[in-house]
C-alpha atoms as one frame of an Amber mdcrd trajectory, in Angstrom:
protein
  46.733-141.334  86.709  46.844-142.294  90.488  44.740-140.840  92.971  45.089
-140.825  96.577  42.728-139.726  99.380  44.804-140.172 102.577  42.981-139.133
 106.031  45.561-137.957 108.875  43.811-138.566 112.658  45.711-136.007 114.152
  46.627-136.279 118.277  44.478-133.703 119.834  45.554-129.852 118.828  48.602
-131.409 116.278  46.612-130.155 113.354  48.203-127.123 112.950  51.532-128.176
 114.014  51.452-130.774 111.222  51.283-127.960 108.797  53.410-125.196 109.989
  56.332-128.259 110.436  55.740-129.200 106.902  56.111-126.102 105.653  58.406
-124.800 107.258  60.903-128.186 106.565  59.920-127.084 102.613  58.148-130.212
 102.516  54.783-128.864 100.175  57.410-127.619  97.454  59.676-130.466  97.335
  56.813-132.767  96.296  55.185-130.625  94.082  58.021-130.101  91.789  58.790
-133.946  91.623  58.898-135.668  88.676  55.273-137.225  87.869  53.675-135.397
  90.789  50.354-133.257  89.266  48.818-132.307  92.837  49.725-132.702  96.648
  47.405-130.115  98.860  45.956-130.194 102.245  42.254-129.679 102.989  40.956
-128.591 106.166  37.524-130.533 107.685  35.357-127.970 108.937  33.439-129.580
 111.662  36.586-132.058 112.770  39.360-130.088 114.090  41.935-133.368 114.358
  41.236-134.271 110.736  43.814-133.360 107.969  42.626-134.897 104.333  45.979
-135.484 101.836  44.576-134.965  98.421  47.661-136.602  95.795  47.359-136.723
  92.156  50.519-138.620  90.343  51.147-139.349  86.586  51.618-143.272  87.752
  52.210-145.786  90.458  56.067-145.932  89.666  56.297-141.899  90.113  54.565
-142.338  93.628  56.467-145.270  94.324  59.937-143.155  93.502  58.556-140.006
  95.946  58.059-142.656  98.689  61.945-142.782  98.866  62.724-139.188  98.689
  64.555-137.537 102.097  61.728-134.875 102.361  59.320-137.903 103.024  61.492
-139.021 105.280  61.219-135.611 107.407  57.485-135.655 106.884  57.485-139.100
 108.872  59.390-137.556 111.880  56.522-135.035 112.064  54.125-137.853 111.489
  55.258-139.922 114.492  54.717-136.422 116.668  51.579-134.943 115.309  49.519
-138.196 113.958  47.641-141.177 115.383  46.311-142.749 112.424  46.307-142.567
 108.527  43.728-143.844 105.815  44.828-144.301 102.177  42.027-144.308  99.261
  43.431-145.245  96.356  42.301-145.758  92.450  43.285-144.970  88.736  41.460
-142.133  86.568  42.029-141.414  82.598  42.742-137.928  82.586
């Protein structure tokens, strides 16, 4: 299984923004029913209000790899270009 921890620096007040774009543009569901994917959600710092953490679970690499390519992700990077500054990936493997 791969596991991603990716940290959105959001430009100041985008936070919320971010998510009513994404999922609005159906962006939450079209992940979550791809093949391979076994969690996408969004978590919420409490004391940093231009922090959004990207918790992803996937089967593999080569299913993340394959949603990479998808044309929701390519929406989601038009509201990345308005709404964030910076993103950190943490990546690793787990037996489930």
């Amino acid at each position: 299984m791969l596991l991603l921890n990716v940290t959105y620096t959001m430009k100041p007040g985008m936070r919320d923004t971010f998510l009513k774009e994404v999922q609005a543009q159906g962006i939450l569901d079209a992940v979550r029913q791809e093949d391979g994917c076994l969690q996408y959600a969004y978590y919420l710092p409490a004391e940093e209000d231009d922090t959004l953490l990207l918790v992803e679970r996937w089967r593999d690499r080569a299913a993340q790899q394959a949603h990479l390519t998808t044309p929701h992700m390519a929406a989601l990077g038009k509201i990345k270009a308005d709404c964030v500054v910076d993103t950190q990936i943490v990546s690793g493997t787990a037996e489930e």
